[in-house]
C-alpha positions, 0 to 999 in steps of 0.5 A: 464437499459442496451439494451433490458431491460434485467438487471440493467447495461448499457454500457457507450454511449460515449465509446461503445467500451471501458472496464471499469476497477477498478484500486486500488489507493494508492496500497503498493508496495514493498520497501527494508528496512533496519532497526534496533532495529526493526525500518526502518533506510533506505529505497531503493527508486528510486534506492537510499538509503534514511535515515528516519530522523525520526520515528513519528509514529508505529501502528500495526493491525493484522485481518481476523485471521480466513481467510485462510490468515490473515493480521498482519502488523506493521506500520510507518509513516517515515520523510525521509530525507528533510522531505518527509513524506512516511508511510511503513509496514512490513509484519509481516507474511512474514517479507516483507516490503510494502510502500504506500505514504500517 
């Protein structure tokens, strides 16, 4: 109960002073892709153009389509060069591309 009894919520003891905030995990960041026949070939990362030494996996997810914004995204599980798996989408709405590490 927080002080005084006026709501369900109570401020943290060790940190009185302290704002509690959520922070996404694993957030998309946006990457520049270069791709061919509709598949990433390279990848910018870390200021440096990676080869995708192979495409393991494409999936596609399209939702919310009655939202004022809705969400169609492909999507693939990349081997980079020296096997660093990394998973990337494209925007389908925007013709963006996102990277989140899996």
């Amino acid at each position: 109960m927080s002080e005084g009894g006026r709501g369900a919520a109570s401020r943290d003891r060790r940190a009185p002073d302290t704002i509690h905030r959520l922070r996404r995990l694993n957030a998309p960041a946006p990457v520049e892709v270069r791709a061919a026949d509709g598949l990433p070939r390279t990848l910018l990362l870390d200021r440096r153009w990676r080869a995708v030494a192979r495409v393991e996996e494409v999936w596609r997810i399209e939702d919310g389509w009655w939202r004022p914004r809705p969400v169609a995204r492909t999507y693939y599980r990349l081997l980079l060069e020296g096997d660093r798996p990394l998973t990337v989408y494209r925007d389908d709405l925007d013709d963006s591309w996102w990277t989140q590490r899996a």
